[in-house]
Structures are given as structure tokens and as C-alpha cells.
Phi, psi and omega in degrees: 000004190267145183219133201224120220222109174255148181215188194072341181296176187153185186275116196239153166304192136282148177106326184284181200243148129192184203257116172278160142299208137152094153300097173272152179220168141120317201246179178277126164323295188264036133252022183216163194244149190268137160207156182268124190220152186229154178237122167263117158006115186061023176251192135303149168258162208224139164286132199257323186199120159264152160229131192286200178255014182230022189057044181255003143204162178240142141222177196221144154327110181327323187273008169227005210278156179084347186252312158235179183229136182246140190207184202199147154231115184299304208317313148353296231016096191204122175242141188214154244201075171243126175233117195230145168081045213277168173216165193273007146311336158305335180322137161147167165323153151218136179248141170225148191205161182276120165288157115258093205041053173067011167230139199287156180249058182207178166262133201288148139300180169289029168009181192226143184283122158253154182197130182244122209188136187263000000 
């Protein structure tokens, strides 16, 4: 029953922004750190961004750090996604899932397409 509901993605410029979602259900929220992960056509998927569970730290991928933020509202359970500064290296799927010792615990959702692109 656990569900993990990414949103926000769409067609973007180079340079431009946009805000991700992920609505979770099913599990206690604030009792896991969060992360953002992306799949690009033919890669692999890469982890993008952590958040512990209570936002007392973040990390980030070398290829996106300075660039997005990962942020959590428990009251919520909703993890965001804000990507400023986008390039069309940013092309992809993007996911979100509940962590354990850096590894995800859920069955991946339908993520949401970002594409970048002029």
C-alpha cells in the first residue's frame, strides 16, 4: 500500500527552473530519509539528492550540487525537488523513494519526466 506519487516535471528551456513533488503514503514519513534519483535514456539510475528525516542534512550529486535542493515537509509527507539552472544533461525520469542505509525501500513509482531542451 505504500505509494510514492511524483509530480511536477514538464518541458523546460536551458537555464530554467522547475519544482518537483513526491507525495508518499503508506509508510510513517518522518521516519526515513528521503532521496531523489533520475534515470536518463540508456543510463543507469543515479542518485540525485538526500534528505535525512528531519532536514538536518542534505546531499547531493557533484552533477547537480549548487544547482537543486531537496527539502521534506513531514507534516505533509511530501519531498521537493527545486532545479534551477537546468541543462539538457538534466533530461530524465525523476524518482523519489524512502531510504535505509542509502538504499531505496519501496517499489519505484511512474516518476515524472523532466526535459530540457530549446
Amino acid at each position: 500500500q505504500v505509494q510514492l506519487v511524483e509530480s511536477g516535471g514538464g518541458l523546460v528551456q536551458p537555464g530554467g527552473s522547475l519544482r518537483l513533488s513526491c507525495a508518499a503514503s503508506g509508510f510513517t514519513f518522518s521516519s526515513y530519509a528521503m532521496n531523489w534519483y533520475r534515470q536518463a535514456p540508456g543510463k543507469e539510475r543515479e542518485l540525485v539528492a538526500t534528505i535525512t528525516r528531519f532536514s538536518s542534512r542534505t546531499n547531493y550529486a557533484d552533477s547537480v550540487k549548487g544547482r537543486f535542493t531537496i527539502s521534506r515537509d513531514n507534516a505533509k509527507n511530501t519531498v521537493y525537488l527545486q532545479m534551477n539552472s537546468l541543462s539538457p544533461e538534466d533530461t530524465a525520469v525523476y524518482y523519489c523513494n524512502a531510504a535505509s542505509f542509502g538504499s531505496p525501500l519501496y517499489s519505484w513509482g511512474q516518476g515524472t519526466q523532466v526535459t530540457v531542451s530549446t
